[in-house]
C-alpha positions, -999 to +999 in steps of 0.1 A: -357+235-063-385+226-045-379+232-004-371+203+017-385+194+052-376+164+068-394+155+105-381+126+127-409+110+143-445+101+139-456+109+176-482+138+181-450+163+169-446+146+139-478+139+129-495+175+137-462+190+118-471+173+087-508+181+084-499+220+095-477+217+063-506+207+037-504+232+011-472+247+017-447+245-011-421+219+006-420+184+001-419+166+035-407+135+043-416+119+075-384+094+088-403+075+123-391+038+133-428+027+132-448+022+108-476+040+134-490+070+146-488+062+187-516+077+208-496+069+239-518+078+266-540+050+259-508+024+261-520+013+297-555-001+285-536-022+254-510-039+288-545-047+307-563-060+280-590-032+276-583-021+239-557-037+210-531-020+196-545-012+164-568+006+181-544+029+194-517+032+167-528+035+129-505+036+102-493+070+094-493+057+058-535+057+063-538+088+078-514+109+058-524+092+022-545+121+014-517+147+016-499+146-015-464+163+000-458+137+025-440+109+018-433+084+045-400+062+053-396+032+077-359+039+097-343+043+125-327+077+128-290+076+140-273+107+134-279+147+118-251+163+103-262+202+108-232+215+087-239+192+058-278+193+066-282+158+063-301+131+083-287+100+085-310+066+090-314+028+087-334-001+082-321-032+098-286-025+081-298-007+051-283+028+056-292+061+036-291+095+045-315+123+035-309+164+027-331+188+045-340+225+042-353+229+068-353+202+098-380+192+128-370+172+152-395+151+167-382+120+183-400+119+217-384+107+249-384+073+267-382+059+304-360+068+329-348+046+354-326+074+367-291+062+362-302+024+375-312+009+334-304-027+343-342-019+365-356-020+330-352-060+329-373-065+360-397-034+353-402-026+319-415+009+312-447+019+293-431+038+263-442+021+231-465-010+214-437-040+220-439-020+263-476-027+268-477-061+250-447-072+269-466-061+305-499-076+294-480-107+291-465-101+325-496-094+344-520-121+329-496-148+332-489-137+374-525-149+376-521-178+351-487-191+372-510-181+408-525-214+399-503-236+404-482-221+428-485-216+466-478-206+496-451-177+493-446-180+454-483-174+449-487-145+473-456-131+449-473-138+416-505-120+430-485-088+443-477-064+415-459-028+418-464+003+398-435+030+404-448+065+396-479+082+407-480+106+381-515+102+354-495+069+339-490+047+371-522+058+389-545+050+354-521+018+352-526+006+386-567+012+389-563-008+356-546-040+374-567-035+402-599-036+381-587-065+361-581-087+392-612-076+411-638-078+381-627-093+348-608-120+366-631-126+396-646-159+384-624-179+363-595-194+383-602-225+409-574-224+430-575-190+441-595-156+442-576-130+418-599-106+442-570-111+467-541-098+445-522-067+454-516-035+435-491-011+454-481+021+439-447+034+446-430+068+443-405+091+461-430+123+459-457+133+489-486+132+469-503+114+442-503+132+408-486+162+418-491+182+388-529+181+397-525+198+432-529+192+469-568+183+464-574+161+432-540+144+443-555+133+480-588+129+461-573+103+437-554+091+467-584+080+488-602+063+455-574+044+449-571+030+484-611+024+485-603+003+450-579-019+470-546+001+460-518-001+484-503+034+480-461+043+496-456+077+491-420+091+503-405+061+489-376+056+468-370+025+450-335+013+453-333-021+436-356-042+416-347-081+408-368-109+395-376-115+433-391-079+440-381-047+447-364-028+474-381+011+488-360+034+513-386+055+530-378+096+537-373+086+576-346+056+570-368+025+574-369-001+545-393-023+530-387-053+503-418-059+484-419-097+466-432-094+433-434-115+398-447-082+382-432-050+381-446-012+364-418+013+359-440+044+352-418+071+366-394+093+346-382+101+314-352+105+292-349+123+257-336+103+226-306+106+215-308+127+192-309+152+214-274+150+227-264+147+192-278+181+188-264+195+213-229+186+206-233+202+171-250+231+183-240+244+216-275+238+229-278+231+262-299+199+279-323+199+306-315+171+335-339+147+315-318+145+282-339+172+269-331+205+241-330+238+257-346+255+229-346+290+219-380+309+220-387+300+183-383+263+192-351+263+169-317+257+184-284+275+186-265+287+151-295+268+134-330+285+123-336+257+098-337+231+130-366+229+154-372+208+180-406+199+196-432+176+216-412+157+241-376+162+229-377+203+236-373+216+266-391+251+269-404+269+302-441+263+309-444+232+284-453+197+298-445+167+285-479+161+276-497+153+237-510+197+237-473+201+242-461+182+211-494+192+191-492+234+193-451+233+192-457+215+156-483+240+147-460+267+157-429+251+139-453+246+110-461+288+104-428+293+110-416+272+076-443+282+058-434+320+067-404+307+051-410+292+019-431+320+011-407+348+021-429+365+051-414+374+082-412+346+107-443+339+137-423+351+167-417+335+199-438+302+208-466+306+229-480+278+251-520+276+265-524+252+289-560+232+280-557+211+316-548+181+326-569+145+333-563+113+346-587+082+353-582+063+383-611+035+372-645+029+359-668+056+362-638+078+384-617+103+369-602+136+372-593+164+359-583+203+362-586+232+337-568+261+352-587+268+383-617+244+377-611+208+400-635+180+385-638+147+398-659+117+396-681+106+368-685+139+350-644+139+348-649+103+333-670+114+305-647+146+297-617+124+299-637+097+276-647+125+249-613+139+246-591+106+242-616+093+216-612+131+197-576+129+199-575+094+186-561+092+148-589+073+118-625+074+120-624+034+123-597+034+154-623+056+173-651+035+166-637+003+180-625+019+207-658+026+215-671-004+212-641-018+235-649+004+259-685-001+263-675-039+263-651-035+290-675-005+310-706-026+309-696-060+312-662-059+326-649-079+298-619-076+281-613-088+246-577-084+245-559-110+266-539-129+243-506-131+251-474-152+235-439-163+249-422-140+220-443-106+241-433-118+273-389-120+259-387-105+229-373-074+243-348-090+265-336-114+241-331-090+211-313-066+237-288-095+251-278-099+212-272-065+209-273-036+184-281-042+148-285-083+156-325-078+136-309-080+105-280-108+110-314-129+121-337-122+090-308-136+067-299-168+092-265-154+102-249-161+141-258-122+153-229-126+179-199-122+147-218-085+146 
C-alpha cells in the first residue's frame, strides 16, 4: 500500500511540506480550514486598504494543481488519535476522519491576549483574512463616524491604538498613520483626518526588540516624526468599547479613549497542540507551543512532526523561514522514509534576517551583523515579500497595488460592509458549530 502523509494546514508549513514531497512515493493530503494559502505578513496592508485579499491568499487548489500526489480537503481539524493514527476533521457538521503514515502538523498559532480573551471584542487581532477585513472596517468607518460626531466622541473616533511594537504593530501603525495623513487628507469636510492619532502601546523598552538597541530607536524616532504617539513600559490592563486602560513600570496610569483598537502583541498555539501533548508526553512552551525533539517529531512518535509556528525548537522564530526550512526538513526526513535510507538528523536552523517597514520609502532590516535602514531596506523588504508571495498573477497585482498606493497615495481597497465589521462577534455569541444550523434555516441556539 501506497504511504500516507497527511499535513494540517496550508500556512508556509503546509504549503512548503507539500511541494518538498513532489516525487516522493506517498500520497499527501493536505486537511487546512481555508481554502487559501495565507501570506500573513502582508495582512496589515489588506486592514488599511493597500492590497485585497486575493492578492495575499491564493487558493492552494491553484498552486498545488500541478502536483499530482496532493489532494486537498476543506475542514476543520478537531482531534488526532496517535494510537489509532487517525486525524479527525469537519465541515460545518460533516465529520470524517482520515489514516496517516506518517503525520505533519502544521496548524500555526493565533493571538494572545495573555489570559484577558474577552480583549479580543474590543481589539481584534491580525491572525487571518475575516482579522484584517474586520479592522479595515473599523478604521475607515472611525473616519466615516468623525463626521458627524464632535467634540469628545470625535476626538475618540480619530484616536486609534496598536498594542505591540514588534514588526506587526509598528508596519500596522505607520499604515494608519499614512492612511489618515495622505490617502484621507482631502476628502472629509467636517474635519482634517491629518489630526487623528495613532499610539503604539507595549510593556517592552524598546521598539522591535528582536532587531536590537539601534534599528529599534531608529524605527522609534521615524515613527514619532510620522506623527506616532509611541508608550513603551506600558501594560495594557483593560480594553472596552470606550478605550483602553495602560499601567506604566513606575505605577502611574493612563486611559486612552478610542473607537479603534489593534491587538498586535502575542501569540498562542492551536489546539492541536495540547492535544498532542496529552497523547504524547510532549511538553508546551508558555505560548501553547510543542517542545519538539531535535528531528521536529514528538515524544513515542517518529511518524508525527510538528513545524512553522506550532513547534517550539531553540533558535527558531516564529517567522515564515521558520515554517518554510522546518517543512523542508520534515520533507527529507519522510522521503528517507518511504525509500528506506537512514533518516536526515537533527534540524538545523539559518537565520536569513529579519525586516520590518515602518512607511513609504522607510524600512528596516538586519541580516546577522549587517543594520539597514531607510530606502535601500524598503526595496529589500519590497523584493522579498513579492518573492515570497504564492501565483505569478498575485505578485503582479501586488505590484501594481503598490505602485498605486507608493506613487499616488491611493488605495483601491476601501470597501467595507456591516457583515466585516460583526461577523466575528456575532458567529462567536452563537457559539461553536452554529455555521451549519444557519445554512439549513435552523434556531443555532437548540445546538
Amino acid at each position: 500500500m501506497t504511504h500516507r502523509t497527511v499535513i494540517i494546514g496550508s500556512g508556509f508549513g503546509g504549503l512548503f511540506a507539500s511541494k518538498a514531497l513532489k516525487g516522493v512515493e506517498t500520497d499527501i493530503t493536505l486537511i487546512a480550514k481555508t481554502t487559501t494559502h495565507l501570506f500573513q505578513p502582508l495582512l496589515y496592508q489588506v486592514a488599511t486598504g493597500v492590497l485585497s485579499e486575493g492578492e495575499i491568499a491564493p487558493t492552494t487548489r491553484e498552486i498545488l494543481r500541478r502536483q499530482k500526489n496532493v489532494g486537498v480537503l476543506l475542514g476543520l481539524v478537531e482531534n488526532v488519535d496517535l494510537e489509532q493514527r487517525k486525524v479527525y476533521w469537519r465541515f460545518h457538521d460533516s465529520r470524517h476522519e482520515t489514516e496517516y503514515d506518517s503525520l505533519i502538523v502544521a496548524a500555526g498559532a493565533g493571538q494572545s491576549f495573555f489570559g484577558n480573551d474577552h480583549f479580543a471584542t474590543y481589539a481584534p487581532g491580525m491572525k487571518t483574512i475575516d482579522d484584517a477585513l474586520e479592522l479595515r472596517a473599523r478604521i475607515l468607518k472611525a473616519f466615516e463616524m468623525a463626521e458627524f460626531l464632535e467634540g469628545e466622541d470625535r476626538r475618540r473616533a480619530l484616536t486609534f491604538v496598536v498594542v505591540g511594537a514588534g514588526p506587526t504593530g509598528v508596519e500596522m501603525a505607520g499604515q494608519i498613520r499614512e492612511l489618515a495623513a495622505a490617502t484621507l487628507a482631502k476628502e472629509f469636510r467636517n474635519y482634517d483626518p491629518r489630526d487623528a492619532r495613532v499610539i503604539l502601546v507595549d510593556a517592552v523598552d524598546q521598539v522591535l526588540p528582536a532587531f536590537g538597541e539601534s534599528l529599534g530607536k531608529e524605527t522609534e524616532r521615524k515613527l514619532e516624526k510620522l506623527g506616532v504617539e509611541v508608550r513603551l513600559g506600558a501594560f495594557v490592563t483593560d480594553v472596552t468599547d470606550a478605550g483602553v486602560t495602560l499601567k506604566f513600570k513606575d505605577g502611574r496610569e493612563e486611559h486612552i479613549e478610542s473607537f479603534c483598537k489593534v491587538w498586535a502583541a502575542g501569540v498562542q498555539g492551536n489546539e492541536l497542540g495540547r492535544t498532542l501533548a496529552e497523547q504524547s508526553g510532549a511538553e508546551l512552551d508558555r505560548a501553547g507551543r510543542v517542545v519538539v525533539n531535535e528531528d521536529l517529531t514528538i515524544p513515542g512518535h517518529p511518524e508525527v512532526f510538528v513545524i512553522g509556528d506550532l513547534m517550539s525548537f531553540p533558535g527558531v522564530p516564529g517567522v515564515a523561514q521558520g515554517a518554510i526550512q522546518s517543512a523542508k526538513h520534515v520533507a527529507k526526513t519522510i522521503a528517507a522514509d518511504v525509500e528506506g535510507k537512514p533518516r536526515p538528523g537533527p534540524f538545523k536552523y539559518r537565520d536569513r534576517g529579519s525586516m520590518a517597514t515602518i512607511a513609504k520609502f522607510s524600512a528596516v532590516v538586519k541580516v546577522g551583523k549587517f543594520e539597514i535602514t531607510g530606502f535601500i531596506a524598503w526595496v529589500m523588504w519590497l523584493f522579498l515579500h513579492l518573492l515570497y508571495i504564492a501565483g505569478f498573477k498575485q505578485r503582479v497585482t501586488t505590484l501594481l497595488s503598490w505602485a498605486l498606493t507608493f506613487i499616488s497615495n491611493g488605495r483601491s481597497q476601501r470597501v467595507v460592509t456591516n457583515q466585516q465589521l460583526i461577523g466575528r462577534l456575532a458567529i462567536a455569541r452563537l457559539g461553536k458549530g452554529s455555521s451549519a444550523k444557519l445554512m439549513r434555516g435552523e434556531p443555532p441556539q437548540e445546538d
